[in-house]
N, C-alpha and C positions, 0 to 999 in steps of 0.2 A: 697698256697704258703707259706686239710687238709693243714689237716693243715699243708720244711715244708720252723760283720764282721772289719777287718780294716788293719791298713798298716803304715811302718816306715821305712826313708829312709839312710842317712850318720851315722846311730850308735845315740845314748843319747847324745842332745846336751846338755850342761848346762848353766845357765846365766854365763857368762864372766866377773868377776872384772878387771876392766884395769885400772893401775896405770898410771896417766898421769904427767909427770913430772910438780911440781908448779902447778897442779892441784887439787879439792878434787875426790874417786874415781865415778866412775861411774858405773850402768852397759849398757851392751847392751843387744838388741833385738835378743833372737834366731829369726832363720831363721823358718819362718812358714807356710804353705799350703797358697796358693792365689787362687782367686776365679777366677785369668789371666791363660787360657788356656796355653798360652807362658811360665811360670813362672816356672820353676823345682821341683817338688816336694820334700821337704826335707829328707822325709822318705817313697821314694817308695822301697828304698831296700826291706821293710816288703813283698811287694807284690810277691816275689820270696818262694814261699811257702816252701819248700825244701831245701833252702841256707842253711850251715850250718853256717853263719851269724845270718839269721833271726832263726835258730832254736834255736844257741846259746844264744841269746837276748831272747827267748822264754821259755828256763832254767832256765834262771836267772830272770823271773821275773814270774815263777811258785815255783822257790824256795822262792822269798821273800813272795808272796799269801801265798803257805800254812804255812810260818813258821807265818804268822801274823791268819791264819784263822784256821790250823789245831792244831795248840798249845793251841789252844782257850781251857778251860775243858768242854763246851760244845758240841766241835767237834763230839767228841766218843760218845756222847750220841744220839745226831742226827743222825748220821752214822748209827750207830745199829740199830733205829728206821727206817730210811729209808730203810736199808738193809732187814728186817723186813717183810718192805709191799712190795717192789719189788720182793721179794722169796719165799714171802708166796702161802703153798698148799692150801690155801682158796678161791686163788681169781677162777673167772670164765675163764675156758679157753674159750676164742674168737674163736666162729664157725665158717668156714664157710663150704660148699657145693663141695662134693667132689664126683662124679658119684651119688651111691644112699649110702654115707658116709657121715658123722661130718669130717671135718677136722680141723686143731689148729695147731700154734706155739705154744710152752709151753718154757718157762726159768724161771731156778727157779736157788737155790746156789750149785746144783749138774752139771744143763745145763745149764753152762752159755752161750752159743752163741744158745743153742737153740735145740728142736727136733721138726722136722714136722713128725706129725701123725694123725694116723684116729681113729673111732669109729662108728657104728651103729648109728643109730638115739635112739635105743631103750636103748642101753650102757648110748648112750649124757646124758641122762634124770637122769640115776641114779645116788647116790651121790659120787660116786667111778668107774668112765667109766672105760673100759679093753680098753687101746689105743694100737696101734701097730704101731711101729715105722715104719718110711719111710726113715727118715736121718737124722740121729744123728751126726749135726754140729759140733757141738765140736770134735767127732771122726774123722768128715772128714777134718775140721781142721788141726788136731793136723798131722793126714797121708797127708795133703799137701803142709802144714806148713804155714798153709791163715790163719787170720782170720774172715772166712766164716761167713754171717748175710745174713739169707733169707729174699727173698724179694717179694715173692711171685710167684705163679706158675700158668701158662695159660694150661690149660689141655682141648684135644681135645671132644669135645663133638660128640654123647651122651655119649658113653663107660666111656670115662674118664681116660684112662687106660692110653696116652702118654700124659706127660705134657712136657712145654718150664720151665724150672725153673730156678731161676734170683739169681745168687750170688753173694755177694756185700763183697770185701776183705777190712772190714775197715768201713764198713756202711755208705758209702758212694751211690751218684744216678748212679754213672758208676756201669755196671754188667755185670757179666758172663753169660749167657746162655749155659742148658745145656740138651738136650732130657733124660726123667728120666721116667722109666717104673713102675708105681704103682703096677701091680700085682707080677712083680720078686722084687721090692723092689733095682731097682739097674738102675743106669744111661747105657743108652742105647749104648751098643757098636756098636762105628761108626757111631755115631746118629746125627744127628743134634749139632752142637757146633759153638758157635762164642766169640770171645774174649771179654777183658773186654774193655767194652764203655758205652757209654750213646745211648742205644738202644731200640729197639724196635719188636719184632715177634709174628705176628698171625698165626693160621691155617689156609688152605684153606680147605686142606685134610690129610692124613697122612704120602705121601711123600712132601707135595708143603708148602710152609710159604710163606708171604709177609714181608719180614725184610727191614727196615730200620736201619743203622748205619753207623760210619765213613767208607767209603769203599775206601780211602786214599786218600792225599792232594787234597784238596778244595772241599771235598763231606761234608762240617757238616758249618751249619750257624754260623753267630760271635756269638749265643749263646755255642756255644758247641753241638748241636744238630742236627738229619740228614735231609739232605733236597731232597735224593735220597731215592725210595723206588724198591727193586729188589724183585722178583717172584725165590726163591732158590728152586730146588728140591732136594731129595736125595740123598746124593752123591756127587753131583755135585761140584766143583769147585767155590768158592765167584765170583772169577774172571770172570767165565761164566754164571751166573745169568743175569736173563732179566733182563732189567729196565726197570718197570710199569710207573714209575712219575720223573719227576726231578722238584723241585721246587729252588729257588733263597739261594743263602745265606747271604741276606737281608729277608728273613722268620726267625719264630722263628725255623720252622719244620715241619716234611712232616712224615705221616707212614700213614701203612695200618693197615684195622678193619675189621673183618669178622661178619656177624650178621647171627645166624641158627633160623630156625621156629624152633614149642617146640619139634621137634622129631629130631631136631640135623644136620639138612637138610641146606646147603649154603643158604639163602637167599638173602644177598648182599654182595659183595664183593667191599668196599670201600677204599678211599683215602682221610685221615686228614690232609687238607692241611692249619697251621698254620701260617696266614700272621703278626699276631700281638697276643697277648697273650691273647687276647678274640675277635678275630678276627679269625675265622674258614671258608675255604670250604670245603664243603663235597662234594666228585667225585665217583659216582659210576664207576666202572672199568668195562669195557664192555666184551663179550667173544670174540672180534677181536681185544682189547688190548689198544683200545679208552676210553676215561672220558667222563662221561656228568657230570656237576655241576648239581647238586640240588638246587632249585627255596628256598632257604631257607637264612634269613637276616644273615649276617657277623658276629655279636655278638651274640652266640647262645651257649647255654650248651646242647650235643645231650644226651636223659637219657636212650635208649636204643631200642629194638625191641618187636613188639608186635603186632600180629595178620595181618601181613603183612604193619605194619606202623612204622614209626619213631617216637618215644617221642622227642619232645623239647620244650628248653624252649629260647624263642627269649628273650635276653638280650635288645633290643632295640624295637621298632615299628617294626609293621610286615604288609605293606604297604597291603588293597584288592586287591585282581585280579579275574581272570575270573575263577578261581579254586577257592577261599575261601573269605573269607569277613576278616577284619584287625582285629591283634590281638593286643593288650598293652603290651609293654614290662613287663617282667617276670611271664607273664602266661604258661600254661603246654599246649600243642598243639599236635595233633595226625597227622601226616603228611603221606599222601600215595606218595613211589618215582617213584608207575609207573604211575602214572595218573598228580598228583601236586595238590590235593585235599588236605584240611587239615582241621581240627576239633579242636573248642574250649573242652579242659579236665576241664581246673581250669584256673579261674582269682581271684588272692591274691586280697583281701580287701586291705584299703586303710594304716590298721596298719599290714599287713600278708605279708608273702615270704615263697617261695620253700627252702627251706633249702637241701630235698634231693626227686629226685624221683627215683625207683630202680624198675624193670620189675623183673614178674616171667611169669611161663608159660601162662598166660590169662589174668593177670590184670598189673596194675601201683598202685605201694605203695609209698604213699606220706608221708613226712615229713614234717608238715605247722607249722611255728613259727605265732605265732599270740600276738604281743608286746613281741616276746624275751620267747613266754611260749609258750612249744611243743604239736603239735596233728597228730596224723598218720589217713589215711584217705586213702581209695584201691577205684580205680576206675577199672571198668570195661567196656569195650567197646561195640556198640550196636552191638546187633547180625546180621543184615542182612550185616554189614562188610561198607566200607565207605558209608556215605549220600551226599545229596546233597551239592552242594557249602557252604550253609546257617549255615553247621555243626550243631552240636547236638548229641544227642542219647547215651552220656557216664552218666551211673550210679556209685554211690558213697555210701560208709557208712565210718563214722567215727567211728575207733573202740574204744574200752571202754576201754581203760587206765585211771587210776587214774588222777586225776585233779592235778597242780601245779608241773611236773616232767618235764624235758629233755627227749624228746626220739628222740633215734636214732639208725638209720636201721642199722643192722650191718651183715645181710647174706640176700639172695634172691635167690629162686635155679631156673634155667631155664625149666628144665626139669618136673617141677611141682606146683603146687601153697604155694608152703612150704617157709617161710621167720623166720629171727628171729628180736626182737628188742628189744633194752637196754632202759631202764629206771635209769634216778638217778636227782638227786640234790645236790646242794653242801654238805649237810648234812645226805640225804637220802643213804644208798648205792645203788649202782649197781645190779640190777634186770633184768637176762634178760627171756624175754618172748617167745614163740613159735605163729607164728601166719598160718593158715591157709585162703588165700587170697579172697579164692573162698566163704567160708561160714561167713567170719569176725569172726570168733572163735581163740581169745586169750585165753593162760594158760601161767602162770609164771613156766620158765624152773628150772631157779637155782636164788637162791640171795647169793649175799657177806656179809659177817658179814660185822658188822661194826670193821674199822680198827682204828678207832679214838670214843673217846667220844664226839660226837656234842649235847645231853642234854642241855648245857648250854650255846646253842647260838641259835640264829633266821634268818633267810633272809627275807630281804626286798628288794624291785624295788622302786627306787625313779627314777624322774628326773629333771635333771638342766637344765638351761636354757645359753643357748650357745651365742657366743659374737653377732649373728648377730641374736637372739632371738630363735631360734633351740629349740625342745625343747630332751634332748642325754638322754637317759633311762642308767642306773647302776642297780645292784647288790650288796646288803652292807649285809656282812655276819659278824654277830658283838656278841660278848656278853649281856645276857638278862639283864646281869645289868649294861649294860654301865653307864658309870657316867656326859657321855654330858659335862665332862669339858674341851677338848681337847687333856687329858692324855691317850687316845688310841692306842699304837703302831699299823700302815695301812698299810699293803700294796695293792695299786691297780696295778693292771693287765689291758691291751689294746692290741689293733692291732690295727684294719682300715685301711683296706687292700684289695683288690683283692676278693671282693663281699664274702668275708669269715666274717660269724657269727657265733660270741662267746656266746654259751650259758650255763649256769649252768651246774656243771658236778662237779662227786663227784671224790675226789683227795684227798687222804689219806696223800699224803707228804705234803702238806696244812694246813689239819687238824691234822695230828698228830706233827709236829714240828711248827705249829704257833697258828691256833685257839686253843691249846687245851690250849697253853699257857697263853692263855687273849689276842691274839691280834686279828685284825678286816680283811675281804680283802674285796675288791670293782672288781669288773667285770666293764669294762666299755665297751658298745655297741657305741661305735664312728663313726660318719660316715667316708665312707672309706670300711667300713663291707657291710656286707651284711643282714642285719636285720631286714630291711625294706626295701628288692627287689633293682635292678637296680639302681634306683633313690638315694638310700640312699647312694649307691656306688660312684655313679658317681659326687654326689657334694662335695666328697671328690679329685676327679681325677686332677693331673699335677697343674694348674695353684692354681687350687683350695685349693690344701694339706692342707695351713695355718688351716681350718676350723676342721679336725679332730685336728691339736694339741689346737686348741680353746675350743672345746669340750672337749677333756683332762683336759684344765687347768679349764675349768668350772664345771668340777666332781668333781675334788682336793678341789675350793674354797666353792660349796657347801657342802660336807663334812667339812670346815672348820667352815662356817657359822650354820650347825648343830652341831657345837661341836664334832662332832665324833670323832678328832683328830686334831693334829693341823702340823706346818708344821716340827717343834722338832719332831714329831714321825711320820712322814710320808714317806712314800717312795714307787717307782714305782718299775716293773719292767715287761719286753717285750723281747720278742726274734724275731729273722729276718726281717720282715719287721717291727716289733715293736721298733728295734734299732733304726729307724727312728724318732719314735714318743717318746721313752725316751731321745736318745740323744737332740734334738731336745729342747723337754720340759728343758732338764737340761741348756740348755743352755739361752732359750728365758727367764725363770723363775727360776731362780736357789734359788730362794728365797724360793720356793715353796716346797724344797725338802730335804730332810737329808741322804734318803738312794736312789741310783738309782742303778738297777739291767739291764746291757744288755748284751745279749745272743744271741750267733750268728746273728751279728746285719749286716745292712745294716747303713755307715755313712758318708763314699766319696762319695757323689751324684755327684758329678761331674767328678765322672770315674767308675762311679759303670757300666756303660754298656763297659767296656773295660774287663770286669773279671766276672769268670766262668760264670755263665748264667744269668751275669745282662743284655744282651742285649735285652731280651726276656721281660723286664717290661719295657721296655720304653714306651705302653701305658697308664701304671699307671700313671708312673711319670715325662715323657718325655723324650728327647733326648738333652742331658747334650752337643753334639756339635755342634748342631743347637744354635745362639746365641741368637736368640730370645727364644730358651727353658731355656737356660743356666740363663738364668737373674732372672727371677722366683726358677727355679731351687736351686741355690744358694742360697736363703731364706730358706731353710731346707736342709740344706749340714752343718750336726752341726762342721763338718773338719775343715770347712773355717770358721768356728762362734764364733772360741777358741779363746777370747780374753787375753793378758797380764794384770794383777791384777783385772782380776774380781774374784769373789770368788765364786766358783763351790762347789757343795757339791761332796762329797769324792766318786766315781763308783766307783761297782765292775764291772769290764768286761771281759768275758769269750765268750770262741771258744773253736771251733775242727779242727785241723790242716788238718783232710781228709775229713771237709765238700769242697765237689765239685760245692753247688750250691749257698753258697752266701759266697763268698770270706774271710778266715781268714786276709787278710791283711787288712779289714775294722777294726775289733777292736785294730791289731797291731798298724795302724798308729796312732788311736787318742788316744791310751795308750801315745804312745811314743809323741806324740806332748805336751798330758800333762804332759808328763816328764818336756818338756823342758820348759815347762812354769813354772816347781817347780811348779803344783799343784798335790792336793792327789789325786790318782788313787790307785785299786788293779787290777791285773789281772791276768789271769790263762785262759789256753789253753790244752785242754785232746786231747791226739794224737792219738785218736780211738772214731770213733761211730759215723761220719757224721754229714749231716746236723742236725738232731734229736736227735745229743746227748745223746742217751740212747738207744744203742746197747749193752751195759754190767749193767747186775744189779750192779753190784759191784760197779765200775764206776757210774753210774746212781746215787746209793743212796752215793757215798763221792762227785758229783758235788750236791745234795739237802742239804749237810750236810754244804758243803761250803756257799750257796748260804743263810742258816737262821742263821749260826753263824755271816755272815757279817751284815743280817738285824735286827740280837739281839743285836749286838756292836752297831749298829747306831740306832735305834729307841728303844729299851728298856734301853738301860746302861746308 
């Protein structure tokens, strides 16, 4: 939530001098967010995303940002740089597995919105592939007058030849579907089409899908998401499509999944039924149009199909039964859905977690973080096919990747034992590798130059010790000659969040617009993440939150304590659920900080589940109108936390006016609250590119270019 907000109501109040007759003046209290449900919100007008109110309010305070951050004479020089590495022909295009094809998005400064194409395997390898387009975005763009950012394409197996392909007007999570024929190179006349939503379609076969989507009033949960799933054939009419499943719109959401053995063959035809955001059932869909649930724990990540079994990894305890013996949360488990038989694959050590597992034709390829430092590891299943209750019988090699790297899986093809995976560090580049599953045989496919000078810097893992003894693992990527007197310009990076783990990864806008400069960044593994399995997760969850911003500020003051830096040259920054833990920070600590960066943030916790798809994290963070959540909740609700004459350090805060999943009226309002309080704020709002903010290179590198001229004003100047 991969990885991926605010709001303003009656206009910019200002303090009020009121001349009182025979009096001296006075001012008064603006009017300010309350943590009373009853209470009016001062500036919900923001939350009207489209008002030509809130956009006009959104003008002008994009005009004042960039006259204070693009006038900067470092702006253009950043800009150029970033622009640089986002369009450079060096980097590696991103494979994945197209029938017996490479396939890639590629944008560079000639495609800016993008071309999806292919290559041989044989082409992939060499330094100069012969690609052949498929769809050339930008042209279909410009002929529909969208602007179109793929999103990825479900193509019917084995052939491969009809894909569902997802188009996003504005790079947002609502999309188009659209039936798109790889071998004529041209979308499928009278094919398969469904409008723009927040949707969902599998194949069954080549006439039949199981789609979920808004199918009109009162089919999509208070997230925004569908809770009907319908059986559409060819042709046919939306309107006369079965309905396979109806789930609640108290779910987050309901769709259907199709799983094939390796020769492309239906093996199950399932129903993801979504009752909380890590709370899953899985329903097998029977051939008379009946569900059975599967005997599988509520909080489960499903990793795919293989040899007639289910991968997963149960999120919590996996109680014995008369089919299998119990498993520990966040172990890898092989589950058969016709029997209820299930086998231990991997149980993570006590410092390990699943970061990723991805199926190819025969095996399960693992991505195991073991203290925050990556290893990939293919298991194989025994051959006589499931054993007894008692489980056993899965083989393993851990393959020989270089020691001290990040890796991560970034293709797996069904149809055969072929995978690829990325290697980097913050300093190392990006290397990706080809791996053959079946013989554990790695070769290094392509590597990226490097796009920055990191010579003259090191990485270290420390850890600090957290408020309630914790002990929270970081990342400090710093100059070899730091000076340890606290003159280090820092900035650290977090989340802690939704079982997601941050690990080392090479980022060139990083390195080339701040390390190369002399300054420092810090990674910090908070819990909240997922870094250390389940566990590490969940002692961050709802009542608990305080604990990852404790962790935070106990990275900050160990970095202070080593001299690294001090709090003159320190500064944070975090995007989406990260808004949480900088806003947060900036406010319980404001001492702590000079520069604070938030990015598409999450900060009205106490209405965040009333807008776009906060309803669907209420297991994170709870349920803002239950009063007994509310109470807690409101301790990390930085909205309501804005006090009059404290002294805040100066945010920058930025959005995207067509992110759909976590609310721009989150950063509008507490821009605008700090208005009224007369404290310093910047902020800035790009009206293209979603929740991810980087749908346009161009765009992409002037939001990097903004984002280090504000952190050079505040920690270097």
């Amino acid at each position: 939530m991969t990885h991926q907000t605010h709001w303003f109501i009656g206009g910019a109040l200002a303090l009020a001098t009121v001349l009182m007759a025979g009096a001296a003046p006075c001012q008064t209290t603006p009017a300010l967010p309350s943590t009373d449900p009853n209470t009016p919100d001062p500036f919900a007008w923001l939350e009207d995303i489209h008002s030509p109110k809130a956009l006009a309010w959104v003008e002008d305070e994009n005009k004042r940002t960039a006259a204070r951050l693009e006038t900067d004479p470092r702006y253009q020089t950043f800009h150029q740089e970033a622009l640089a590495i986002f369009t450079s022909k060096a980097r590696i295009p991103n494979p994945g597995f197209l029938g017996h094809d490479i396939d890639n998005v590629w944008q560079d400064d000639t495609h800016v919105k993008g071309l999806w194409r292919r290559t041989t395997p044989a082409s992939y390898r060499t330094k100069d592939p012969k690609w052949e387009t498929l769809i050339d975005l930008d042209a279909l763009s410009k002929t529909e007058g969208k602007n179109w950012i793929f999103k990825g394409a479900n193509c019917l197996a084995p052939e491969e030849r009809l894909c569902l392909v997802r188009l996003s007007n504005g790079g947002g999570d609502a999309v188009e579907i659209r039936e798109f024929d790889t071998r004529t190179k041209a979308f499928v006349p009278d094919g398969f089409h469904f409008d723009n939503g927040k949707q969902d379609a599998s194949w069954i076969d080549k006439d039949t899908l199981l789609v979920s989507r808004n199918w009109g009033p009162g089919t999509t949960t208070q997230s925004g998401y569908a809770f009907i799933v319908k059986q559409v054939k060819r042709g046919q009419p939306l309107d006369q499509a079965k309905v396979v499943f109806t789930g609640s719109a108290k779910d987050v959401s309901a769709s259907g999944r199709v799983f094939r053995d390796a020769k492309g063959k239906v093996a199950l035809v399932m129903i993801g039924h979504t009752t909380g955001f890590f709370t899953n059932d899985h329903l097998t869909l029977n051939p008379d149009g009946s569900t059975t649930r599967l005997e599988i724990p509520g909080k489960n990540s499903l990793r795919g199909y293989v040899g007639g079994r289910l991968i997963v990894t149960p999120n919590e305890a996996w109680p014995a039964n008369d089919h299998h013996p119990a498993f520990k949360a966040g172990a890898l488990v092989a589950f058969d859905p016709a029997t209820g038989a299930a086998q231990l694959i991997l149980e993570p050590g006590p410092t390990q977690t699943i970061d990723e597992a991805r199926v190819t034709r025969d095996r399960v390829i693992v991505s195991l973080l073991d203290n925050v430092n990556g290893v990939i590891e293919v298991y194989a299943p025994p051959a006589g096919g499931p054993k007894s209750k008692n489980g056993g019988g899965w083989t393993h090699k851990r393959l020989a990747f270089p020691k001290g790297l990040a890796l991560g899986i970034r293709a797996t093809d069904r149809s055969s034992d072929r995978a690829f995976v990325a290697s980097e560090s913050f300093l190392e580049p990006t290397a990706l590798w080809s791996v053959d599953a079946r013989t554990g045989a790695i070769a290094k496919v392509k590597s990226l130059p490097a796009l920055f000078d990191g010579s003259k810097d090191v990485t270290e893992q420390h850890f600090a010790t957290s408020k309630d003894g914790t002990k929270v693992p970081y990342f400090l990527v710093r100059p070899k000659g730091l000076k340890y007197d606290g003159s280090t310009p820092t900035v650290m990076f977090g989340y802690g969040g939704f079982l997601i783990s941050e690990t080392p990864s090479y980022r060139p806008e990083v390195g080339k617009l701040w390390l190369e400069r002399g300054g420092a960044y810090v990674l910090a593994n908070i819990r909240g993440g997922g870094e250390y399995g389940p566990a590490w997760h969940e002692a961050a969850l709802r009542e608990h939150r305080q604990r990852a911003f404790d962790d935070f500020d106990a990275i900050a003051h160990d970095l202070f304590q080593r001299k690294v830096t001090s709090p003159r040259r320190f500064g944070i920054y975090a995007r989406s659920n990260g808004g949480v833990l900088t806003t947060v920070s900036m406010t319980q600590h404001p001492e702590d900080f000079n520069a604070v960066v938030v990015e598409s943030p999450l900060i009205d916790m106490l209405r965040y589940n009333h807008l776009s798809a906060g309803a669907s994290w209420m297991a994170e963070y709870g349920d803002p109108d239950k009063p007994e959540d509310r109470a807690f909740i409101a301790q990390y609700s930085a909205y309501t936390a804005l006090r009059p004459g404290a002294k805040y350090p100066e945010p920058y805060i930025t959005t995207n006016t067509e992110d759909d999943r976590v609310h721009p009226g989150h950063p509008r309002k507490f821009a605008a609250e700090l208005k009224a309080l007369g404290d310093p704020y910047l902020y800035y709002e790009n009206t293209f590119g979603g929740h991810a903010n980087d749908a346009d290179p161009e765009l992409n590198a002037r939001r990097w270019a903004r984002h280090y001229v504000y952190l050079d004003q505040k920690l270097v100047d």
